[in-house]
C-alpha positions in Angstrom: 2.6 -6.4 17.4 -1.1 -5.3 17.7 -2.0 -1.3 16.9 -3.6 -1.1 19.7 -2.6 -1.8 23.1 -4.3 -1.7 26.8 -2.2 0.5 29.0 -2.3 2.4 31.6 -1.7 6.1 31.5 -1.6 8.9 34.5 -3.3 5.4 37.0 -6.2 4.7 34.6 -6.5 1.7 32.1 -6.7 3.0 28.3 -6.8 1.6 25.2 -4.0 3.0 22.9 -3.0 3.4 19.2 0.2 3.0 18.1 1.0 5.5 15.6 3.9 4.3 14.8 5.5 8.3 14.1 7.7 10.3 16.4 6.5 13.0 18.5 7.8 16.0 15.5 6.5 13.4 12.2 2.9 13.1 14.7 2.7 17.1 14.8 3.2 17.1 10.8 0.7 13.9 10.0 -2.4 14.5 9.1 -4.0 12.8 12.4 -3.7 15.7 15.1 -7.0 16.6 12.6 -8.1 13.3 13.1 -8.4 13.2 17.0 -12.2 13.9 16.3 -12.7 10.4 14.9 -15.1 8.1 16.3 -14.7 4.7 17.0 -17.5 2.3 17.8 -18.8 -0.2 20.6 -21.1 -2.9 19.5 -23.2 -5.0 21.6 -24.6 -8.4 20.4 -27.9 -6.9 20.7 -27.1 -4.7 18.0 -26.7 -1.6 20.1 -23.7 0.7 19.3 -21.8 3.2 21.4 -19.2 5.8 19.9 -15.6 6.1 21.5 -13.3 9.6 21.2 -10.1 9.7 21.4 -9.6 11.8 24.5 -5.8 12.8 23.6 -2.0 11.7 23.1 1.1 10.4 24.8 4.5 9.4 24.3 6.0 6.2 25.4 8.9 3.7 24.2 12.7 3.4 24.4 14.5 7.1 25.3 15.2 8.9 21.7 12.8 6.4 20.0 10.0 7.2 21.3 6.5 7.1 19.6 3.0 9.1 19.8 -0.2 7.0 21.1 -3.7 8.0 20.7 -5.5 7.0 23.6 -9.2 6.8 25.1 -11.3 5.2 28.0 -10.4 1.6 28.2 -12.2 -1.3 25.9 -12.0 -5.4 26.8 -10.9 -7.4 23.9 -8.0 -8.1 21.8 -7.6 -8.0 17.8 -9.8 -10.6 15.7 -6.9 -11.3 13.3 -4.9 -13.0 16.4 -7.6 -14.9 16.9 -8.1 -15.9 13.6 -4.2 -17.2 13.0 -3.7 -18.4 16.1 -6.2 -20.2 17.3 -8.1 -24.0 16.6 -10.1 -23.5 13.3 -12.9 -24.2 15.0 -12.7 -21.9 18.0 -11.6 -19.2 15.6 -14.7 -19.6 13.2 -17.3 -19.3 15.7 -15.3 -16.0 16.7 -15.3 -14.8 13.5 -18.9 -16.0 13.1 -19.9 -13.5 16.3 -18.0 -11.0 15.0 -19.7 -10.8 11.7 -23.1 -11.5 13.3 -22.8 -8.5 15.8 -21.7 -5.9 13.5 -24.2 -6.8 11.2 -26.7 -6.2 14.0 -25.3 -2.8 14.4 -24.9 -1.8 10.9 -28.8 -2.1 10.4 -29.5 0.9 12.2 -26.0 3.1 12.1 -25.0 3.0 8.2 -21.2 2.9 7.8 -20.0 0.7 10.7 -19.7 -2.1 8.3 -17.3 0.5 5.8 -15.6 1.1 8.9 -14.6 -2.6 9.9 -14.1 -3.3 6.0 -11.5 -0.5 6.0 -10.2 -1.3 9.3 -9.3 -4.6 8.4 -9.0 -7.7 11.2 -6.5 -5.6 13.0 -8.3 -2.5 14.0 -11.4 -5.1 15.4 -11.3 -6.0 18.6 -13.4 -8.9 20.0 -14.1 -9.1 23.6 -15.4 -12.6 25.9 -18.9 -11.7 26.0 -19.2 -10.9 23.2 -19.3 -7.5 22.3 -16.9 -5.8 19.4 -14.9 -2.5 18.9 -13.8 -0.8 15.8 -11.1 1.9 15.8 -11.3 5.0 14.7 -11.1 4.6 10.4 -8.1 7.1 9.4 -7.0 6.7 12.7 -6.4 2.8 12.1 -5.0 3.5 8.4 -2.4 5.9 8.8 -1.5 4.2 12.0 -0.7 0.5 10.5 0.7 2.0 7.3 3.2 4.1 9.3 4.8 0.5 10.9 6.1 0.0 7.6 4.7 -2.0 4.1 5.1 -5.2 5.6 3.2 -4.9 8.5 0.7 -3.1 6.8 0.2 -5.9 3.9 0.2 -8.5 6.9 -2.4 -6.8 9.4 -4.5 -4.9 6.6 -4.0 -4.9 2.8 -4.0 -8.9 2.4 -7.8 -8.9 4.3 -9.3 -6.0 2.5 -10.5 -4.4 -0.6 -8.4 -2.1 -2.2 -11.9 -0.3 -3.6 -13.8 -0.6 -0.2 -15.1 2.8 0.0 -16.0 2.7 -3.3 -18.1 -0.4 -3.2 -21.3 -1.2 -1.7 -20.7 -0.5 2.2 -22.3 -5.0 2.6 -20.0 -6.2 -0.4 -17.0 -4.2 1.2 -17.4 -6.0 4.5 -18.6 -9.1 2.8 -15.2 -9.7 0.9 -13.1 -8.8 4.4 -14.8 -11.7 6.2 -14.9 -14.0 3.1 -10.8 -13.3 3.4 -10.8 -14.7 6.9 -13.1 -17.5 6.1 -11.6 -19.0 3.5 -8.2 -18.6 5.4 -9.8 -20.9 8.4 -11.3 -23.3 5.7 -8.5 -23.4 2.9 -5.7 -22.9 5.7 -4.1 -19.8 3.5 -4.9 -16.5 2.4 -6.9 -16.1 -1.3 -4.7 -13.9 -3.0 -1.3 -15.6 -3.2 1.1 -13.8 -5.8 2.3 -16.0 -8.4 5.1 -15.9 -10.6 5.1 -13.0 -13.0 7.8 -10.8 -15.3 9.7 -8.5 -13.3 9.2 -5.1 -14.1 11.7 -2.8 -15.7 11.6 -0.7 -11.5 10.6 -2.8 -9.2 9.5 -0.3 -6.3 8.4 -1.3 -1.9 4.8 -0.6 -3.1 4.8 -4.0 -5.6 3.9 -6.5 -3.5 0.8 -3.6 -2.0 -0.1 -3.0 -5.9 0.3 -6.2 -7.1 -1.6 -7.5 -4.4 -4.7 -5.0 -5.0 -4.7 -6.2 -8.9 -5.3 -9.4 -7.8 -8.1 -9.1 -5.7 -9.7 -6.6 -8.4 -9.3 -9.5 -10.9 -10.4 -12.4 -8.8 -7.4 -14.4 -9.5 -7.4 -16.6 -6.3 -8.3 -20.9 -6.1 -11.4 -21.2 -5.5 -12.2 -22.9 -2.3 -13.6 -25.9 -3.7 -10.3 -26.4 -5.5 -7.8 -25.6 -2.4 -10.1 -28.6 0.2 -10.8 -32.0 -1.0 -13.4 -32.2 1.8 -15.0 -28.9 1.8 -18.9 -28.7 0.9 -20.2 -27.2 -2.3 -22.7 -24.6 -0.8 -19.8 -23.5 1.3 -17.4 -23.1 -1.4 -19.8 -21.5 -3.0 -20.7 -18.8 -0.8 -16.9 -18.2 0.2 -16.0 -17.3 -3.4 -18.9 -15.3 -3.8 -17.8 -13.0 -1.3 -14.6 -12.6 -2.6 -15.6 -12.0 -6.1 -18.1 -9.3 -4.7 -20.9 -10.7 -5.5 -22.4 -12.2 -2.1 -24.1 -10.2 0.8 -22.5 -10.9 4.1 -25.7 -13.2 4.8 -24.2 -15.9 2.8 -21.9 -16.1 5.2 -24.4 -16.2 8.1 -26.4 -18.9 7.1 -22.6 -21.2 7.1 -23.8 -21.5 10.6 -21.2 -20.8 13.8 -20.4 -25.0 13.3 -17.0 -25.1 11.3 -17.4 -28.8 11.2 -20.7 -29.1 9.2 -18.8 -27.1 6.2 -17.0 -30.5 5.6 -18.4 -33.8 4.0 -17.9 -35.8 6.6 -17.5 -38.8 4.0 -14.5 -37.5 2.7 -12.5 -35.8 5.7 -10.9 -38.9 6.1 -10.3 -40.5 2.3 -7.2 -39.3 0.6 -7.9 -37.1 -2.3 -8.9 -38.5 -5.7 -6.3 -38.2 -8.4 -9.0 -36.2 -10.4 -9.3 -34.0 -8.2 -5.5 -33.2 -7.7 -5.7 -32.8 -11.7 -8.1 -30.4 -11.6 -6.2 -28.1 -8.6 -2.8 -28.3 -10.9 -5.0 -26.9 -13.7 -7.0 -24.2 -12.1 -3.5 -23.3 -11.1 -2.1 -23.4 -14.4 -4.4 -22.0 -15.8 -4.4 -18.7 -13.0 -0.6 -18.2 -13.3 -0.5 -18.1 -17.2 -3.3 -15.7 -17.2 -1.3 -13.5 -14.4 1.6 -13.8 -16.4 0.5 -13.4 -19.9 -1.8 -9.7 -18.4 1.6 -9.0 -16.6 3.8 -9.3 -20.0 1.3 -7.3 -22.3 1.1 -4.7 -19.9 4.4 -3.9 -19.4 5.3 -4.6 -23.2 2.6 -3.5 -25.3 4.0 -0.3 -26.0 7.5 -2.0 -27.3 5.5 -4.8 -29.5 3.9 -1.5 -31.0 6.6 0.6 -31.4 8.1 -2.5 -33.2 5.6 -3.2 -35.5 5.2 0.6 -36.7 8.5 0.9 -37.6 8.6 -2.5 -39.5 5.6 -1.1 -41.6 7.1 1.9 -42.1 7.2 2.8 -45.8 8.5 6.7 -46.3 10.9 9.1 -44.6 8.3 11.1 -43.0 6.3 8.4 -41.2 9.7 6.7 -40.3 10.2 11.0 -38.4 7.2 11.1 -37.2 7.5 7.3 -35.4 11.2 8.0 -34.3 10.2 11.5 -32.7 6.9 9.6 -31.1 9.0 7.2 -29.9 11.2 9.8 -27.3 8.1 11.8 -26.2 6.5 11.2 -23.2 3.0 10.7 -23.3 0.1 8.9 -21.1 -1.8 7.6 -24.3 -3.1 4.4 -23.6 -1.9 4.1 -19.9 -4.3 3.2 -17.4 -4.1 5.4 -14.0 -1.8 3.4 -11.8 0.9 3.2 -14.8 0.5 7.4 -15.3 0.6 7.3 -11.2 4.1 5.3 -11.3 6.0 6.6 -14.5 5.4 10.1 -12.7 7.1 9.6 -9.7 9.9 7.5 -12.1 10.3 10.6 -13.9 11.0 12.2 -10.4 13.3 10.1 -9.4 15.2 9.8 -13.1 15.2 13.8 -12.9 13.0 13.7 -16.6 11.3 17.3 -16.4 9.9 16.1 -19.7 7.8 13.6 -18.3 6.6 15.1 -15.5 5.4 18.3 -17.4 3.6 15.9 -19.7 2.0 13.6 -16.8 0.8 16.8 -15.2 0.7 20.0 -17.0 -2.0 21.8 -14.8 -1.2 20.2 -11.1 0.0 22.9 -9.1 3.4 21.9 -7.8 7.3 22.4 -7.2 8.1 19.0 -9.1 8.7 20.7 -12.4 10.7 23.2 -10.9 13.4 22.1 -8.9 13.9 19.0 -10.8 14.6 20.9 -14.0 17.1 22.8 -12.3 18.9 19.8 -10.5 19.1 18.0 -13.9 20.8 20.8 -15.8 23.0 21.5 -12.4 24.2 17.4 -12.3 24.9 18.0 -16.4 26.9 21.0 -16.0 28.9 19.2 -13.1 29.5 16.3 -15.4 30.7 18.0 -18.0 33.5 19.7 -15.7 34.2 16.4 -14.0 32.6 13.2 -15.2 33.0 11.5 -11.7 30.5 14.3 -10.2 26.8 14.3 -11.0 24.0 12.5 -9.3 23.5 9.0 -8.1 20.7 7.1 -6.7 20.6 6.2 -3.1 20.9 2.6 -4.4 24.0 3.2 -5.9 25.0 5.5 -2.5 24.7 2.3 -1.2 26.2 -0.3 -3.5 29.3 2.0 -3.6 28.9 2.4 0.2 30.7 5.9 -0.4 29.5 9.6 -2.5 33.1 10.7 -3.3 32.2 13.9 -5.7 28.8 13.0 -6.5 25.5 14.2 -5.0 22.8 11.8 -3.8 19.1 11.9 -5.2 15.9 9.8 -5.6 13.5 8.1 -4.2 13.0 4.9 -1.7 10.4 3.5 0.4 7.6 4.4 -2.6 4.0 3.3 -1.3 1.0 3.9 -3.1 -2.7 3.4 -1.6 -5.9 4.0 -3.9 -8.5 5.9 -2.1 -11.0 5.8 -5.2 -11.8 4.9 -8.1 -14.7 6.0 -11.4 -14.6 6.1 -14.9 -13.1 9.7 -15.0 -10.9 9.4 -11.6 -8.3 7.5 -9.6 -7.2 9.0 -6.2 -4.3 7.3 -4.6 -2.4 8.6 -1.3 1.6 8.3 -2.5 4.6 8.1 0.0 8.0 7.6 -0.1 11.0 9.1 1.0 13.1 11.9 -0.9 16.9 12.4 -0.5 17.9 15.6 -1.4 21.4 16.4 -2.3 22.0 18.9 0.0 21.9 19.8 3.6 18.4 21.0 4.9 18.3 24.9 4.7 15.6 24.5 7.5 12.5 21.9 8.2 10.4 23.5 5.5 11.2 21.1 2.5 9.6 24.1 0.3 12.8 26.1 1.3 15.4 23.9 0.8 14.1 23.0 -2.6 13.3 27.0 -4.1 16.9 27.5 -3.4 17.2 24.3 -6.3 14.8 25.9 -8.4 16.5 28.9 -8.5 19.9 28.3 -9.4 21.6 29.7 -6.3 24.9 27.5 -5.0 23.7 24.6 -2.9 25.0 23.7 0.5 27.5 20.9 0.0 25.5 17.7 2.2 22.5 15.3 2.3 18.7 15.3 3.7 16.0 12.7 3.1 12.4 14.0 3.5 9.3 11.9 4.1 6.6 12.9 1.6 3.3 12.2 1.2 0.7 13.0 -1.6 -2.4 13.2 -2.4 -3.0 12.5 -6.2 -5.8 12.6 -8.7 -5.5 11.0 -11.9 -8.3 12.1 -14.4 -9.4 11.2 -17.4 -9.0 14.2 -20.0 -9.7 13.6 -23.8 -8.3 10.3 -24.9 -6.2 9.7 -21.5 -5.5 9.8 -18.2 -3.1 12.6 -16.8 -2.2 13.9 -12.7 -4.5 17.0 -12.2 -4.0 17.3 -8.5 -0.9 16.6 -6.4 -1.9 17.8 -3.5 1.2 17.9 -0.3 -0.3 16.2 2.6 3.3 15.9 4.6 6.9 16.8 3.9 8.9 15.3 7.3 12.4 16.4 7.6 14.0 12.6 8.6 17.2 13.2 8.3 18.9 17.0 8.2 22.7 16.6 7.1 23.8 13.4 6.5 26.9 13.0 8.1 25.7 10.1 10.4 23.8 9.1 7.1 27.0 8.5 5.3 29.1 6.6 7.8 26.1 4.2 8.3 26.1 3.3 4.6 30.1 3.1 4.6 29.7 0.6 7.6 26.7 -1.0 6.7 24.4 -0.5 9.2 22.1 2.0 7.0 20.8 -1.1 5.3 17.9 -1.3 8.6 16.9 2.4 8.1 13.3 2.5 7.5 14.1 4.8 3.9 16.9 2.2 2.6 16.6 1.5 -0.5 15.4 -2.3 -1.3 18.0 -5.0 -1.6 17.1 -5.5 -5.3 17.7 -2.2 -6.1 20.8 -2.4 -4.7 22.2 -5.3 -6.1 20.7 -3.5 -9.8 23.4 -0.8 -9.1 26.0 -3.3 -8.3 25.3 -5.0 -11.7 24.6 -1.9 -13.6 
């Protein structure tokens, strides 16, 4: 499926975004603010003209449908088709005249290049004669990420950089072409996850996260490595762009022939036993260094913990260690660990934590889930088959019973920035609330938790999104601004909810819960 489709609307071609959201989740988003965005037309010469949006429309099955964003019609269709799809050969000298053409343009209108670097290969479209239009930026973000992870880690967050508005605007758009170059010369993407430890929560956003740390770390084979045949300079200039640190001109002066990148005196000779030596070592060698970052990261704190107790010697260090050890605290944690033990504590109900992860960010968290956790404790303790379970274990048990239903699926995190003193990340997931909407304002439903009064018996999932800063204070990192950017009511009373998990069928809702999760319920 392509974001953007030509169509025709009231008897005139257009060219229109999918945003992937329903007509009411649209009117909630942040892009009604974005119908102001511009998009851009670039001639070979270099010239570029702007595109609006010129408005909206609904279209797709009765009940189902979805909001478009169109504008006057475009030629062309999406440069990552053409990259996957077509003869290497054909699809390098595309990619060639892509790269060469918004180059041109980006010389005299600063930012195009950020824009087609954040856009990725699926928000480009290439057109016969050559010329080559970039959507609208947020437009083209929010619009692929609302199709769901996958389709957004296939058609954007496997071709760009994670830190592209951070980085230099040439070495952003740089490293998205040197993606689709070294897919057409090494016949796969760079940044292959390898085996690693699984994590204590395994959440949707891994494989997005995971993904990012990869590309920050360079842990990809180098091109030289993945083609017997392929020429030094070439490999070369390939890797350079995807470690960051080659302008897009070392791609230009490849040249639009994809056969001259090969030694022609090897494309036909089997590889060399030496050489096959040396790909299984650079791979050995990437996936133990994955894997041993991976295990220190995730158990450093135990191996300390560990060791300080061993060493202790009197009463009151062994105190102070044991009461350390049951206190939150970010010490030590880098931003994307405070970022996902916060929304953890969320969806463990630990008040603790989440006062400690943000103490000044102005929000309801603290609140409510304070009062839900002392509400599921108090229900326990009159009958020990009520209290709250996950919507993973909703769904392993396939039935509530007593119980109330509460946590968090679908969790996506983005990074928007990144300096020494701040990480910004856009955070969404979805929020089942163990009671039956009191109204579409999330805000209502969940003072009337906060406050104690009785909840309405029933079931709600919400679709959240946040806007986060993580800054560094002191000695460590802690939330100082979770800002709301959407709270969708998905689903107001969950009656239908309930018999779809009893008969299966909820397992193809967009805010299941993962499979994994499940089966950890089963087990647990």
């Amino acid at each position: 499926m392509n974001i953007a489709v030509h169509y025709e609307y009231e008897g005139k071609p257009v060219l229109a975004i999918n945003t992937g959201l329903r007509p009411e989740a649209f009117a909630k988003s942040r892009l009604p603010k974005s119908l102001d965005e511009k998009g851009f037309i670039l001639r070979p010469s270099g010239e570029a003209e702007e595109w609006l949006p010129i408005g909206t429309f609904c279209a797709g099955p009765e009940g189902s449908e979805t909001v478009y964003i169109y504008g006057k019609e475009v030629p062309g269709i999406p440069l990552l088709p053409e990259i996957l799809e077509n003869e290497r050969g054909r699809a390098w000298e595309k990619l060639y005249q892509t790269v060469k053409t918004i180059r041109a343009a980006a010389k005299s209108a600063p930012g195009i290049a950020r824009q087609a670097a954040g856009c990725g290969p699926a928000g480009i479209f290439i057109a016969d004669e050559g010329s080559v239009f970039i959507l609208p930026l947020e437009i083209c973000i929010r619009s692929i990420a609302a199709q769901g992870n996958a389709f957004e880690m296939e058609n954007r967050l496997f071709w760009i950089h994670p830190d592209f508005r951070a980085l230099p605007e040439e070495i952003s758009f740089s490293f998205m072409a040197g993606t689709l170059a070294y897919y057409l010369l090494c016949g796969k993407r760079p940044f292959i996850p390898v085996r690693r430890p699984k994590r204590k929560l395994e959440k949707e956003a891994a494989p997005a996260e995971y993904t990012a740390g990869l590309i920050r770390k360079n842990f990809f084979e180098p091109a030289g490595v993945a083609v017997w045949a392929l020429k030094p300079e070439a490999a070369e200039a390939i890797d350079g762009m995807l470690r960051g640190r080659a302008p897009i001109q070392a791609f230009l002066d490849l040249g639009p022939d994809f056969s001259a990148l090969f030694d022609a005196a090897k494309v036909n000779l089997p590889e060399t036993q030496e050489f096959q030596n040396r790909r299984t070592a650079e791979a050995r060698k990437r996936e133990s260094r994955v894997r041993r970052e991976a295990f220190i990261r995730y158990n450093i704190g135990k191996f300390f913990t560990a060791c300080v107790l061993l060493c202790g010697i009197v009463v009151v260090t062994i105190i102070v260690i044991s009461e350390w050890k049951f206190q939150p605290t970010t010490l030590g944690l880098t931003p994307d660990e405070v970022l996902e033990d916060f929304y953890d504590g969320i969806h463990t109900l630990n008040g603790k934590l989440i006062q400690t992860y943000a103490p000044k960010a102005k929000t309801n968290y603290h609140e409510f889930i304070n009062m839900l956790f002392i509400t599921a404790k108090i229900r326990e303790t009159i009958d020990r088959n009520s209290g709250i379970i996950t919507p993973a274990e909703l769904f392993a048990d396939k039935e509530m019973g007593t119980r109330s239903v509460f946590g968090i699926t679908g969790f996506m995190v983005a990074p928007v920035s990144r300096t020494e003193a701040e990480a910004v990340y856009t955070v969404s997931f979805y929020l089942w609330v163990p009671m039956a909407a009191k109204s579409n304002d999330i805000n209502e439903t969940l003072n009337m938790i906060a406050s104690g009064e009785p909840m309405p018996a029933g079931l709600s999932v919400y679709h959240y999104i946040d806007d986060i800063t993580v800054s560094y204070v002191k000695d460590r990192w802690i939330i100082t601004s979770i800002k709301a950017a959407e709270r969708t009511l998905i689903e107001p009373d969950g009656e239908k909810l309930l018999r779809s998990v009893s008969d299966g069928s909820a397992l193809e809702l967009p805010y299941a819960p993962v499979i994994e999760e499940i089966e950890k319920a089963v087990i647990d």
